[in-house]
Structure formats: C-alpha cells, structure tokens
N, CA and C atoms as a LAMMPS dump frame, in Angstrom:
ITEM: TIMESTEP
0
ITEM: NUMBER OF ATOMS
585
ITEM: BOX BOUNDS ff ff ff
-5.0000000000000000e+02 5.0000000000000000e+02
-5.0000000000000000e+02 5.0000000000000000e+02
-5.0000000000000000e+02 5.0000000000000000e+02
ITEM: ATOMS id mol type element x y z
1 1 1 N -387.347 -416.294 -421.997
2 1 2 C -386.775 -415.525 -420.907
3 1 3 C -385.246 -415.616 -420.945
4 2 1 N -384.916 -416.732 -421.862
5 2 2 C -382.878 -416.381 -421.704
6 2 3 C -382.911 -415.57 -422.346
7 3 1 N -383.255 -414.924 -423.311
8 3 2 C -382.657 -414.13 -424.337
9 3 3 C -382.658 -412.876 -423.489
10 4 1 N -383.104 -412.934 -422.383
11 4 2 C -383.212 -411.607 -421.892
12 4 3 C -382.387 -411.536 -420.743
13 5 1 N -381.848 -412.641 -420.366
14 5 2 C -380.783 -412.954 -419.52
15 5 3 C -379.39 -412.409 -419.974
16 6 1 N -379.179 -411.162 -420.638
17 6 2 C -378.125 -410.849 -420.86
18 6 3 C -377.773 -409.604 -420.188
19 7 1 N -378.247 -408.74 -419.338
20 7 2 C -378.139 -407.929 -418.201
21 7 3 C -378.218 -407.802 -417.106
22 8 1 N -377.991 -407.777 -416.014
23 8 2 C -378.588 -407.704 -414.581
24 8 3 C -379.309 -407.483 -414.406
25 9 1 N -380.2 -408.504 -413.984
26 9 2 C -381.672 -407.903 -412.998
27 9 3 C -383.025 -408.101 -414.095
28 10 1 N -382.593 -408.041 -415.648
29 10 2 C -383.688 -408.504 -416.48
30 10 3 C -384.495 -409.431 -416.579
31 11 1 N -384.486 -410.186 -416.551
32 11 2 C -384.741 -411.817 -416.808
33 11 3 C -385.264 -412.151 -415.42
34 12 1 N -384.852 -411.955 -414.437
35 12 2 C -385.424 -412.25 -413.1
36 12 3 C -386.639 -411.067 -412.963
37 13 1 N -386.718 -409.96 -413.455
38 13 2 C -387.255 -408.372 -413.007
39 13 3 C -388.636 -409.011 -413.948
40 14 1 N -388.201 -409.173 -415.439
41 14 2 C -389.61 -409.484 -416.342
42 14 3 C -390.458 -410.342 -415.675
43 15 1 N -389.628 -411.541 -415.137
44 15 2 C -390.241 -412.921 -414.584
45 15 3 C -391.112 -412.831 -413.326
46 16 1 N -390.806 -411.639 -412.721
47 16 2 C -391.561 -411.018 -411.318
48 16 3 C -392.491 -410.632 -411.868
49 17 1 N -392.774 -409.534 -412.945
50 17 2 C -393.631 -408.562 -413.331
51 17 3 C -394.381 -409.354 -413.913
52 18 1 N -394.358 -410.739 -414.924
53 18 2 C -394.891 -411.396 -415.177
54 18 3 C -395.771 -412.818 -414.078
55 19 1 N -395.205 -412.673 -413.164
56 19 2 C -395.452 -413.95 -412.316
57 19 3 C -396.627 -412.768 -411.254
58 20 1 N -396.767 -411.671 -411.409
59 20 2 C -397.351 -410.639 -410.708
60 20 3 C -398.661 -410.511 -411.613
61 21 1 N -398.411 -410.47 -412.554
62 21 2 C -399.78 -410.073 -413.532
63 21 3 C -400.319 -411.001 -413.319
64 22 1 N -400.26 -412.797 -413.422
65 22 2 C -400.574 -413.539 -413.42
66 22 3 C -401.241 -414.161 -412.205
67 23 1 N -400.81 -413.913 -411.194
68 23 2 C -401.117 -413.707 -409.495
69 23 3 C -402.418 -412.695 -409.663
70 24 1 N -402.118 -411.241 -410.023
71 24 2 C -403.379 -410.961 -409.776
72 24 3 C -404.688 -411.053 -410.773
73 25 1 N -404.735 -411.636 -411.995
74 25 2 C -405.459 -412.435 -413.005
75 25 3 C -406.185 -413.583 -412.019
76 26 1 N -405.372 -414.262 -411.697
77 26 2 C -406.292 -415.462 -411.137
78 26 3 C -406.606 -415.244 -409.902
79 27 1 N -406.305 -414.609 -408.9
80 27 2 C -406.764 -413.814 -407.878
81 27 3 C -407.978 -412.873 -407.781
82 28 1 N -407.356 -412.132 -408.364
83 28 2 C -409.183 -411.466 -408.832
84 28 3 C -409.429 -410.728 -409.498
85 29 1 N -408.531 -410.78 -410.843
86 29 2 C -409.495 -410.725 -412.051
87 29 3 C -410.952 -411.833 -412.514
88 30 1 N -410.273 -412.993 -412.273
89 30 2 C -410.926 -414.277 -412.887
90 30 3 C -412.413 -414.354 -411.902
91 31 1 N -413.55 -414.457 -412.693
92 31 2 C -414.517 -414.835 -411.238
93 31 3 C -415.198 -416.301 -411.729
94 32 1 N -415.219 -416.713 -410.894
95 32 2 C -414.958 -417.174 -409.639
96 32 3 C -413.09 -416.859 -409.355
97 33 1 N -412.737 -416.031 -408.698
98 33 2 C -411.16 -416.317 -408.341
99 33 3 C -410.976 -417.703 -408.491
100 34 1 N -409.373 -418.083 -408.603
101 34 2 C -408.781 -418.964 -408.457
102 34 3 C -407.478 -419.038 -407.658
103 35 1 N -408.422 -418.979 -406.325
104 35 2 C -407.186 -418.944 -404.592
105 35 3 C -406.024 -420.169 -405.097
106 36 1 N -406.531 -421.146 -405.221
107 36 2 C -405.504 -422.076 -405.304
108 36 3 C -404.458 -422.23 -405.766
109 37 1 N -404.949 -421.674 -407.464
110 37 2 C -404.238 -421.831 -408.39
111 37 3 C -402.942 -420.644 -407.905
112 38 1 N -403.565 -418.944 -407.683
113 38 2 C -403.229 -417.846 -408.079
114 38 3 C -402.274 -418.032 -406.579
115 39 1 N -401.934 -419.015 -405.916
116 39 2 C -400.286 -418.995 -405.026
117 39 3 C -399.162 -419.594 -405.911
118 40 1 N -399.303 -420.416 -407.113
119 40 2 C -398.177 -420.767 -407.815
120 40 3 C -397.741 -419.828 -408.349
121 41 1 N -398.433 -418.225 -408.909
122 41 2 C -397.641 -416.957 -409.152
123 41 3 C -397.066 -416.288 -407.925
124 42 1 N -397.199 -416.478 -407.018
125 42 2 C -397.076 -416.025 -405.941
126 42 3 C -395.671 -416.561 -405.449
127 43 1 N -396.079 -417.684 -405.168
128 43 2 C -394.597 -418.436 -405.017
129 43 3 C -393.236 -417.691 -406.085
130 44 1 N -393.743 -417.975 -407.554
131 44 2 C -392.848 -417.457 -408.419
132 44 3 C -392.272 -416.151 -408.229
133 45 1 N -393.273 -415.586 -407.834
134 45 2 C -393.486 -414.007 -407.718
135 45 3 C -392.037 -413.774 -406.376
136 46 1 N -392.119 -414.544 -405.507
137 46 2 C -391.295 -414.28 -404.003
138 46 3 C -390.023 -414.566 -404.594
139 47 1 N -390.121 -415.892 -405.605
140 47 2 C -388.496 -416.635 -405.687
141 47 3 C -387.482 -415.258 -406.642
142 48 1 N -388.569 -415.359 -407.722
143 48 2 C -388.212 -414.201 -408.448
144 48 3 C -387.269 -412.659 -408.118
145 49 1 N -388.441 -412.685 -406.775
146 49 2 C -387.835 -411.233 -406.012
147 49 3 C -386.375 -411.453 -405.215
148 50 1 N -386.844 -412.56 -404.528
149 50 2 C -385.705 -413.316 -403.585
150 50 3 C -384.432 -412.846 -404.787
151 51 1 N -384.334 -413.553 -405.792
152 51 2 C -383.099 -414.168 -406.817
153 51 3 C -382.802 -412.218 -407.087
154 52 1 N -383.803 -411.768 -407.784
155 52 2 C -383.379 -409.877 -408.001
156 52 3 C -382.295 -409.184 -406.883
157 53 1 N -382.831 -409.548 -405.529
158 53 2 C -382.625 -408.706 -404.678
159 53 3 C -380.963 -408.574 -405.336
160 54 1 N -380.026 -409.803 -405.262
161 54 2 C -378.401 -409.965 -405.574
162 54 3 C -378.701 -410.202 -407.168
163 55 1 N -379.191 -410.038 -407.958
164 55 2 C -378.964 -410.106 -409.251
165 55 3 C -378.981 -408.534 -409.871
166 56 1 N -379.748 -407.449 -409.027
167 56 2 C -380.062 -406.448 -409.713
168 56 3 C -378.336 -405.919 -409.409
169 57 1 N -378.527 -404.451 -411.164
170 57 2 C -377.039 -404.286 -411.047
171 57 3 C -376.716 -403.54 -410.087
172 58 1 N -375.085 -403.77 -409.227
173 58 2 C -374.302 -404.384 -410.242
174 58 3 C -374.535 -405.744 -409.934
175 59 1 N -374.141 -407.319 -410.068
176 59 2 C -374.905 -408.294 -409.775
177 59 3 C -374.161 -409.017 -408.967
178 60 1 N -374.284 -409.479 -407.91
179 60 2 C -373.229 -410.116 -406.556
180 60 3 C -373.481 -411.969 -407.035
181 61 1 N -374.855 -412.473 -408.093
182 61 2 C -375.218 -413.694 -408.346
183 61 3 C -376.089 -413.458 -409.849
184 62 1 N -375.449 -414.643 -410.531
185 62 2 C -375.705 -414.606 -411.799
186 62 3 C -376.428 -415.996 -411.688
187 63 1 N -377.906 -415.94 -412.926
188 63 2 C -378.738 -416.894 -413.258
189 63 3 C -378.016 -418.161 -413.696
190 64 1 N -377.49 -417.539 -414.702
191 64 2 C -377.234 -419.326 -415.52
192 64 3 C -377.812 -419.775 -415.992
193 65 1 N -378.313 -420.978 -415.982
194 65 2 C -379.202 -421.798 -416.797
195 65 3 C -380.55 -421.572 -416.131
196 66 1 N -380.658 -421.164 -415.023
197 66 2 C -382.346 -420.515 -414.063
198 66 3 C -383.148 -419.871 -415.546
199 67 1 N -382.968 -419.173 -416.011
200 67 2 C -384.026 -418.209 -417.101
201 67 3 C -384.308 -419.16 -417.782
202 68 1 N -384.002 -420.527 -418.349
203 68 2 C -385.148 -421.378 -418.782
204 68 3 C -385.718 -422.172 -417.612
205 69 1 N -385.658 -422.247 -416.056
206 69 2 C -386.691 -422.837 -415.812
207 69 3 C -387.613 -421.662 -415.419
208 70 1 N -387.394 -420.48 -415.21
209 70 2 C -388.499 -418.831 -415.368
210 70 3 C -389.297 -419.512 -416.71
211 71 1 N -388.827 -419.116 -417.633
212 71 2 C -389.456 -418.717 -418.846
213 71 3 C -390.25 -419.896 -418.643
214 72 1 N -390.039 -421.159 -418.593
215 72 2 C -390.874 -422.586 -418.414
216 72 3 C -392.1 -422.059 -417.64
217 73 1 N -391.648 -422.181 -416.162
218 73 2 C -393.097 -421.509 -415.087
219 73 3 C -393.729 -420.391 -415.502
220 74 1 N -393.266 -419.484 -416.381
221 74 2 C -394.052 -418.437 -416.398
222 74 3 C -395.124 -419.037 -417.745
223 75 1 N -394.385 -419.609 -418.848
224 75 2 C -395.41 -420.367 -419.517
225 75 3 C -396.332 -421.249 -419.106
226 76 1 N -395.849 -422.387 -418.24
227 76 2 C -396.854 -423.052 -417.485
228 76 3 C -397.829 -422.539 -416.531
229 77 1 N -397.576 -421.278 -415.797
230 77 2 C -398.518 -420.734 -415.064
231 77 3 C -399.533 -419.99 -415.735
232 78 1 N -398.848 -419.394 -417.1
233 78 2 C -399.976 -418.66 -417.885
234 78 3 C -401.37 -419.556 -418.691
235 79 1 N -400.908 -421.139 -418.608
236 79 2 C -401.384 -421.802 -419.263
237 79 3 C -402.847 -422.349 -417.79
238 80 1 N -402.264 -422.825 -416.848
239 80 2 C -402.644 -423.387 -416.256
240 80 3 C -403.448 -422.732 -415.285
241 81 1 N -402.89 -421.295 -415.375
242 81 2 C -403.901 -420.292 -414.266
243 81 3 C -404.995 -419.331 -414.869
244 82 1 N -405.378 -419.419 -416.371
245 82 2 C -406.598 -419.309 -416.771
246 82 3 C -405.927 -418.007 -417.555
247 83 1 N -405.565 -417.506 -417.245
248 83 2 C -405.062 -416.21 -418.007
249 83 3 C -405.738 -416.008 -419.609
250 84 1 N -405.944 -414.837 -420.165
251 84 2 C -406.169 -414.984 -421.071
252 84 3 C -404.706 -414.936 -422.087
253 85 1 N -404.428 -415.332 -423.235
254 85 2 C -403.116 -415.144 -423.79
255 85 3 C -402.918 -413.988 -424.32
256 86 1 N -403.551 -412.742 -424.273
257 86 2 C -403.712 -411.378 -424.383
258 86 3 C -402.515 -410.718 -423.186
259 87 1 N -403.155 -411.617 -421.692
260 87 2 C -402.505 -410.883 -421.063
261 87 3 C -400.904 -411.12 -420.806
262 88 1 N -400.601 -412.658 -421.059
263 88 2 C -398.966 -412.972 -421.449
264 88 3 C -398.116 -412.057 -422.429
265 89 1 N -398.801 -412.094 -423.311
266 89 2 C -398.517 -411.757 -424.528
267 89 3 C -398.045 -410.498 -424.303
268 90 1 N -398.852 -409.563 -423.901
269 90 2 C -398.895 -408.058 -423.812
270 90 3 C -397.718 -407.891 -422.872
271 91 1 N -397.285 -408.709 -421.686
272 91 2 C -396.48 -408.536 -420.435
273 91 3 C -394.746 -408.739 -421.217
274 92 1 N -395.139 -409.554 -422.204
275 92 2 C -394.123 -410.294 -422.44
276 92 3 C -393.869 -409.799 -423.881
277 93 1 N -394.438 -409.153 -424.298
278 93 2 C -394.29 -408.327 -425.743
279 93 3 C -393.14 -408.017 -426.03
280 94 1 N -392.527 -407.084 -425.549
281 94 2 C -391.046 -406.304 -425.613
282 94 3 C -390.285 -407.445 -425.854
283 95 1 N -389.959 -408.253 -424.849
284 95 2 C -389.065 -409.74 -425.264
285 95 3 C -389.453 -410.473 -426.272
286 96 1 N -390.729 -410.752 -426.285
287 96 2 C -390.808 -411.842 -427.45
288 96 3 C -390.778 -410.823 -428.397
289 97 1 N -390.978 -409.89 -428.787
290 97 2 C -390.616 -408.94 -430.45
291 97 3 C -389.163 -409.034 -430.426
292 98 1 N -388.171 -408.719 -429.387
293 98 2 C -386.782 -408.547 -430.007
294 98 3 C -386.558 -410.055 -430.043
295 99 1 N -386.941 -411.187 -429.187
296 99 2 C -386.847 -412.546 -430.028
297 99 3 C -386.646 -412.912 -431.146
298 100 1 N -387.664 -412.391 -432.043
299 100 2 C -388.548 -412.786 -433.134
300 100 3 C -387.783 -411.616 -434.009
301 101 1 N -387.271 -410.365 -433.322
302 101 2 C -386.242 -409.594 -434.383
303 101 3 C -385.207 -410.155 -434.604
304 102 1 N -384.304 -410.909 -433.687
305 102 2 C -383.145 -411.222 -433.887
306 102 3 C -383.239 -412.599 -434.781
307 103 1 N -383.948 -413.21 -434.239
308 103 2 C -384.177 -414.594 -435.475
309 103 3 C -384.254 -414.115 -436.673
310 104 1 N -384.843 -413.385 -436.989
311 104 2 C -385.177 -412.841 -438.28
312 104 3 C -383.982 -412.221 -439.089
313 105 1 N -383.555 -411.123 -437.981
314 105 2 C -381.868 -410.916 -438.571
315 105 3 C -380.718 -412.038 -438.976
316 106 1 N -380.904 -412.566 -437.705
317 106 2 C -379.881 -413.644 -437.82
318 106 3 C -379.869 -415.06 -439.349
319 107 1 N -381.409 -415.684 -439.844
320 107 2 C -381.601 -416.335 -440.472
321 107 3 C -381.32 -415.372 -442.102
322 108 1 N -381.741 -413.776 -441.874
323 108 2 C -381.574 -413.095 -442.819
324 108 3 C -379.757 -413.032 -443.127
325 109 1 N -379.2 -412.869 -442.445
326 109 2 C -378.018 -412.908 -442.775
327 109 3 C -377.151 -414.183 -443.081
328 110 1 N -378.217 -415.482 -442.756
329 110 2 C -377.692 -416.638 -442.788
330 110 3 C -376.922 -417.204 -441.892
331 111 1 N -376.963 -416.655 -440.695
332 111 2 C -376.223 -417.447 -439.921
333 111 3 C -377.287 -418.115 -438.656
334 112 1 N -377.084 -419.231 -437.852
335 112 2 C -378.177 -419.314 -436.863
336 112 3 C -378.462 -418.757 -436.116
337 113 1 N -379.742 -419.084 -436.754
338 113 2 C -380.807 -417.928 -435.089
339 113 3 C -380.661 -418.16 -433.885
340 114 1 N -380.082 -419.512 -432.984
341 114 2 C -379.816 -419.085 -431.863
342 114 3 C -378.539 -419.236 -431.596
343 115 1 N -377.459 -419.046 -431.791
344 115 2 C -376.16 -418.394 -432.103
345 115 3 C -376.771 -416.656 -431.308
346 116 1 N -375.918 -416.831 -429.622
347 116 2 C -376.182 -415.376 -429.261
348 116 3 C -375.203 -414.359 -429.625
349 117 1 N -375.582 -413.209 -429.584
350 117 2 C -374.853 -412.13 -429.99
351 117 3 C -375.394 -410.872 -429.441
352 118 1 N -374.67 -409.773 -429.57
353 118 2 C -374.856 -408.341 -429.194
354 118 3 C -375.646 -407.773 -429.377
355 119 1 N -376.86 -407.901 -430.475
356 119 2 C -378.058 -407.624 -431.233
357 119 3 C -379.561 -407.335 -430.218
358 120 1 N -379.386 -407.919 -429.735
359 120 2 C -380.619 -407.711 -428.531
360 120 3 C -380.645 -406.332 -428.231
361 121 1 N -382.424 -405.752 -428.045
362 121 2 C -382.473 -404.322 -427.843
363 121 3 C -381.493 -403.887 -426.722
364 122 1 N -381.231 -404.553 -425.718
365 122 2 C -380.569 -404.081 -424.347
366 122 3 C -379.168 -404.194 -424.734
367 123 1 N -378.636 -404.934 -425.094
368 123 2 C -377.145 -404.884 -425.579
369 123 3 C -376.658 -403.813 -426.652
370 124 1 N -377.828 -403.595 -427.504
371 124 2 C -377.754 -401.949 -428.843
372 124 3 C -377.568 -400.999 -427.804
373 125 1 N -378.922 -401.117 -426.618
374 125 2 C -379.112 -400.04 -426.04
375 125 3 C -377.301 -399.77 -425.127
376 126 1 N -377.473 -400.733 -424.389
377 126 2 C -375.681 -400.845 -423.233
378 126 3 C -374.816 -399.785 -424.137
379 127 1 N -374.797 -400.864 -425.71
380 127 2 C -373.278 -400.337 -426.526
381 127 3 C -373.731 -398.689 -426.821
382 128 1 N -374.649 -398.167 -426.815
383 128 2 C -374.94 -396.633 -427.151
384 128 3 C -374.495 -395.421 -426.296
385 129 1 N -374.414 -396.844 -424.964
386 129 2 C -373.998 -395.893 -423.744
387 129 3 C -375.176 -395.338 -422.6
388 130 1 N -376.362 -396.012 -423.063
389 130 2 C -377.258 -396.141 -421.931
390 130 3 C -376.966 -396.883 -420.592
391 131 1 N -377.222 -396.123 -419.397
392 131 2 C -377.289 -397.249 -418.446
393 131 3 C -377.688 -398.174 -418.544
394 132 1 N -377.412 -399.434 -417.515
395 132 2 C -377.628 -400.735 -417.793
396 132 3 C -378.556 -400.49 -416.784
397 133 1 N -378.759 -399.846 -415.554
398 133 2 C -380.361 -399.859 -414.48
399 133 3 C -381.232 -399.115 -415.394
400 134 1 N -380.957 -397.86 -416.127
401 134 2 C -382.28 -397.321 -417.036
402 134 3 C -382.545 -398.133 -418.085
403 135 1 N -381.92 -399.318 -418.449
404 135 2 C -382.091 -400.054 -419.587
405 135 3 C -382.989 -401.169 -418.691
406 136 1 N -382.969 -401.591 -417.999
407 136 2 C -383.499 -402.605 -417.297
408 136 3 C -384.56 -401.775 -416.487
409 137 1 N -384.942 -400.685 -415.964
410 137 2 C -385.993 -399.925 -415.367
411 137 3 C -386.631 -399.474 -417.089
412 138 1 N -386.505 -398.84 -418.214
413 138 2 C -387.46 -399.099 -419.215
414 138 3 C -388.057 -400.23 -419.104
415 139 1 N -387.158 -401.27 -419.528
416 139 2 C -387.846 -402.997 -419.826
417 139 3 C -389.463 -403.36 -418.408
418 140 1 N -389.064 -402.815 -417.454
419 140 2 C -389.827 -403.165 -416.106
420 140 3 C -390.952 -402.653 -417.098
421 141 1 N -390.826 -401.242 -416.89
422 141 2 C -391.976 -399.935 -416.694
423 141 3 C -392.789 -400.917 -417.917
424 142 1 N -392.356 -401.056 -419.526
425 142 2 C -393.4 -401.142 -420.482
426 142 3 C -394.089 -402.622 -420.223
427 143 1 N -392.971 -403.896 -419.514
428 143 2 C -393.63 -404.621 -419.448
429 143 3 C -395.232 -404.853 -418.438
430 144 1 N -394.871 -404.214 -417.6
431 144 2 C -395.82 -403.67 -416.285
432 144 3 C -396.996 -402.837 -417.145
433 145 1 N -396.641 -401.962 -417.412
434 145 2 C -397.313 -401.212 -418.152
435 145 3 C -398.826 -401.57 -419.082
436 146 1 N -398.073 -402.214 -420.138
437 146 2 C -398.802 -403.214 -420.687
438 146 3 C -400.03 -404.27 -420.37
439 147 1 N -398.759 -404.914 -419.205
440 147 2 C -399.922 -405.919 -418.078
441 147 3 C -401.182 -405.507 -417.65
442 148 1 N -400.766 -404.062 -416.533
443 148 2 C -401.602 -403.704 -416.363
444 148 3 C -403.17 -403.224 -417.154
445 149 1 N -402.538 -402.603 -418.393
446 149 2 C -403.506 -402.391 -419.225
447 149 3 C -404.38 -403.78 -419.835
448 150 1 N -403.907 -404.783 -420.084
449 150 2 C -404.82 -405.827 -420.246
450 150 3 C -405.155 -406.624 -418.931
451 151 1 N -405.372 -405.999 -417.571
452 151 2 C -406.178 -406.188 -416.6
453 151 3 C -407.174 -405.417 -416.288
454 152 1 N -406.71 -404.246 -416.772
455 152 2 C -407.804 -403.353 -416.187
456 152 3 C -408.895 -402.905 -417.586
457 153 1 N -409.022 -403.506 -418.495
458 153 2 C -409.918 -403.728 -419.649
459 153 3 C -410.147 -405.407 -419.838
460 154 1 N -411.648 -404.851 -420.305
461 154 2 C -412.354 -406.292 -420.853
462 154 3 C -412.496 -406.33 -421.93
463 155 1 N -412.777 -405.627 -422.743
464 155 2 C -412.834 -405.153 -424.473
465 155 3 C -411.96 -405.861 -425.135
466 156 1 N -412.279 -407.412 -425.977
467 156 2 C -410.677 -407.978 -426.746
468 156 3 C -410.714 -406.962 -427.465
469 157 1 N -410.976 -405.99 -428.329
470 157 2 C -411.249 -405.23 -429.432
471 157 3 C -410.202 -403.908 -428.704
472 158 1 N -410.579 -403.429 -427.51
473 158 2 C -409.283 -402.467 -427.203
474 158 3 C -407.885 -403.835 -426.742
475 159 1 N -408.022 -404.337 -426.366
476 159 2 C -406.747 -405.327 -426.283
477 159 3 C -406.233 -405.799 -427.346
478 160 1 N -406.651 -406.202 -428.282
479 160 2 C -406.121 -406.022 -430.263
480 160 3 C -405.327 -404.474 -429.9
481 161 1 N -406.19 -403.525 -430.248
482 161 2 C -405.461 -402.109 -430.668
483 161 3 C -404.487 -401.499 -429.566
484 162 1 N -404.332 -402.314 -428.246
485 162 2 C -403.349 -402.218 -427.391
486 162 3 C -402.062 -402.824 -427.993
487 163 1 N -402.605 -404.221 -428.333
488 163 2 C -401.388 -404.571 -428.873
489 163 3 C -400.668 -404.077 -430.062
490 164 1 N -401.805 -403.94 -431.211
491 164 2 C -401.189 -403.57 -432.441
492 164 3 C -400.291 -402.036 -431.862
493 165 1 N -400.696 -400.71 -430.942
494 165 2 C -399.874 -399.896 -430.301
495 165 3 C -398.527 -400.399 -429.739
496 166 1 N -398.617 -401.791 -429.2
497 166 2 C -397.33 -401.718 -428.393
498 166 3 C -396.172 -402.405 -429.458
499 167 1 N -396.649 -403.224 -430.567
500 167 2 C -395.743 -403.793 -432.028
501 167 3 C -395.481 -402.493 -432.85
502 168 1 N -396.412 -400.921 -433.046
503 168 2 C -396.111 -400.379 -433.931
504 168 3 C -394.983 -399.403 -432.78
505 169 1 N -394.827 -399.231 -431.439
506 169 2 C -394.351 -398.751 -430.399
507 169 3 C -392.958 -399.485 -430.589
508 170 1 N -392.461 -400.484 -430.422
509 170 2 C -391.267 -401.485 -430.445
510 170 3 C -390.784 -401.517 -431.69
511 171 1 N -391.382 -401.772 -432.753
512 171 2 C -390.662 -402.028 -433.839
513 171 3 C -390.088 -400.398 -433.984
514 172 1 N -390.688 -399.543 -434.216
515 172 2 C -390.261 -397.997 -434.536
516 172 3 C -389.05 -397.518 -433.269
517 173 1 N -389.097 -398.584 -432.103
518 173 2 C -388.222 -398.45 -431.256
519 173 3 C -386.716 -399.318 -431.733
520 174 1 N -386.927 -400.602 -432.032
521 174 2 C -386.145 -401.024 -432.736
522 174 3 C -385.128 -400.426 -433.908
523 175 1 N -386.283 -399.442 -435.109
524 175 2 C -385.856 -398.862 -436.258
525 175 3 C -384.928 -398.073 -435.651
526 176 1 N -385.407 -397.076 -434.129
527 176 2 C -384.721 -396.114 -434.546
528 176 3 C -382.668 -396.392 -433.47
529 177 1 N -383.011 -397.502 -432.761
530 177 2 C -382.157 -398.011 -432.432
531 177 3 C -380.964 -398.985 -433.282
532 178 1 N -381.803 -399.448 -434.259
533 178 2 C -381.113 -400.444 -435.624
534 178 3 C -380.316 -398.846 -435.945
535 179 1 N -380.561 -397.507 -436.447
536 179 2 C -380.086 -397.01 -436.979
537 179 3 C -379.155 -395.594 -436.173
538 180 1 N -379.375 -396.015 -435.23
539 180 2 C -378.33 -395.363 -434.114
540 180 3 C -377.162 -395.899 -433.862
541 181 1 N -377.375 -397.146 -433.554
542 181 2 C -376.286 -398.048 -433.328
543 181 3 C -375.09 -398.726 -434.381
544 182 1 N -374.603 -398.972 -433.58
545 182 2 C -373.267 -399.849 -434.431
546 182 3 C -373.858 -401.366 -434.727
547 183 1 N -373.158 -401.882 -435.988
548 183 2 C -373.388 -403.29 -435.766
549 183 3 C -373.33 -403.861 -434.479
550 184 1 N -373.699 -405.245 -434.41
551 184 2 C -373.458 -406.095 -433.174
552 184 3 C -371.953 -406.366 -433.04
553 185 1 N -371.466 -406.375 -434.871
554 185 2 C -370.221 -407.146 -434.629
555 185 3 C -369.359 -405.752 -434.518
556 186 1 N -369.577 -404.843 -434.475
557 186 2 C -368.504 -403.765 -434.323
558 186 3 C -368.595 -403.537 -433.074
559 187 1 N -369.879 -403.271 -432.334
560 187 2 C -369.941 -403.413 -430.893
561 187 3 C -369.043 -404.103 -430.392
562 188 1 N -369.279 -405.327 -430.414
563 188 2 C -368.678 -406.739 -429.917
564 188 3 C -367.06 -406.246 -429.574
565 189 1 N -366.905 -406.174 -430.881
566 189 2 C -364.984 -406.025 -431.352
567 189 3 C -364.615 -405.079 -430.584
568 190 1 N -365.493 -403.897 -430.182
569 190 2 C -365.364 -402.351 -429.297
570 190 3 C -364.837 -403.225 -427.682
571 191 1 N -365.908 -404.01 -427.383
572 191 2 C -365.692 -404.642 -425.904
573 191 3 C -364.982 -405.578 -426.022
574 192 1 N -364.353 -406.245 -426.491
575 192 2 C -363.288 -407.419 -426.916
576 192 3 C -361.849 -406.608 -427.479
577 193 1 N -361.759 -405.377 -427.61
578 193 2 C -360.525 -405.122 -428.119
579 193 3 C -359.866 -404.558 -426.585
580 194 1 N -358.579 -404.578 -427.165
581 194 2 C -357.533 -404.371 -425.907
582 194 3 C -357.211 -402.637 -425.848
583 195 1 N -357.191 -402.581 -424.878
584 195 2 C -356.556 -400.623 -424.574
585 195 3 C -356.141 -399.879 -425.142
C-alpha cells in the first residue's frame, strides 16, 4: 500500500475499498458469517474513510508512514477474516502488478527496486497530464470492480479467468502507457526544472 501512497486520496481510497470487500466477505459472504471477526474491516473501513475525507485531492493531511500500517491490516485482516486469497488479490491487483512492474524495471536497469521514483502507473499517468481525481477515481472503480466480481461468483475456474482478464487488462494498460509516456527520469527533470 506505500507504493501507492504517491497521490492523494490513493492509498487511503484502495485501503477502504479493500477493508470493504473484506467486511462484506466475512459478513455474509462466509456461512456461517463471521459477526465478530467482519467489525475489524469495519473499523478499518471508518478509519480509512475518516483519514480520505482530508486526504482526498487537493489534500489538507498527508499519510506518511500510515500506508504501511494500511497495507499491514489489510493483510492481516485478509488473513485472519477467512477471505479467500482470490478475493485480496483481485481487489488489490492493479497495485500489486505495478509493484511487481516497477521492481522488475528497476532490477532490469540495475538499480534498486525500492529506490522510489516517477515510474508508477499514477505518476506516468499525472506526467501525461491526466487528472490526479480521474487518476485516483480509475484506481477506485477497477479495484472495486474486481472485488466485487470475486464476491458475487463461486466458480474458482471463472475467478482464474477473471484474473488472468484483469493481468492481460493491466499489463496492455501498462504497454500502452510505457509507450506514451516519457521516461520517469525525464518526467522527474520536467517537475524539478526551474521556469
């Protein structure tokens, strides 16, 4: 969830949408429900919203070091509230693929993978000249999106070909953004240079 902490309203917005799927999974997807369990998304779910309300852009309060204890609870709740890892996975897809892109770039070029930089889909997207609320209202919609779809199916067999859709969906989103855009480091130098 830091890596996604580089816009307003992201990182807190995923962590809702995720702490929401998860709430209603153990609520009543799961049977026997799990009342008990399914208020620790809940809780998350309020703090989450609480922290958005002044984080969404433009942002009056910035996270900080908060998006690793999100990303922590949202792992621990997915673990501990029965979830299947279909449905994390799927919620949380979009982030963990550009994760797992940028490591990949970054080790490919030889420099370290967590060494941050401009490279992240939302920062390609910013430097292109997309809004930063339609860049952060995409991120909502597919993560939601997604969720929903591995709640409202039982089939692992359509939840495979959901997913393999939403990796061949992102990466071809990636491609066509890798080749729209400017480097990271020309970006960068664009917002770092003087008047």
């Amino acid at each position: 969830v830091n890596f996604l902490d580089g816009i307003d309203g992201l990182a807190a917005g995923v962590a809702f949408i995720a702490s929401a799927m998860l709430f209603i999974h153990s609520a009543f997807v799961l049977q026997p429900a799990q009342t008990s369990v399914s208020l620790l998304p809940l809780a998350l779910m309020g703090a989450s919203l609480g922290f958005l309300l002044y984080n969404f852009y433009p942002a009056r309060v910035f996270m900080g070091g908060g998006a690793y204890l999100l990303g922590y609870l949202v792992g621990a709740l997915s673990i501990i509230g029965g979830a299947k890892m279909a449905t994390i996975l799927m919620v949380l897809g979009l982030p963990l693929l550009d994760f797992a892109w940028q490591v990949l770039n970054r080790m490919r070029q030889g420099r370290n993978p967590m060494h941050g930089d401009r490279g992240h889909l939302h920062f390609r997207l910013q430097d292109m000249g997309v809004d930063q609320r339609l860049i952060v209202l995409a991120y909502y919609t597919f993560c939601a999106s997604f969720g929903v779809l591995t709640l409202v199916t039982t089939s692992q067999s359509f939840k495979f070909l959901a997913f393999g859709a939403m990796l061949v969906l992102v990466l071809i989103g990636f491609g066509l953004v890798a080749s729209r855009a400017s480097s990271p480091a020309q970006a960068e130098s664009a917002h770092t240079a003087p008047p």
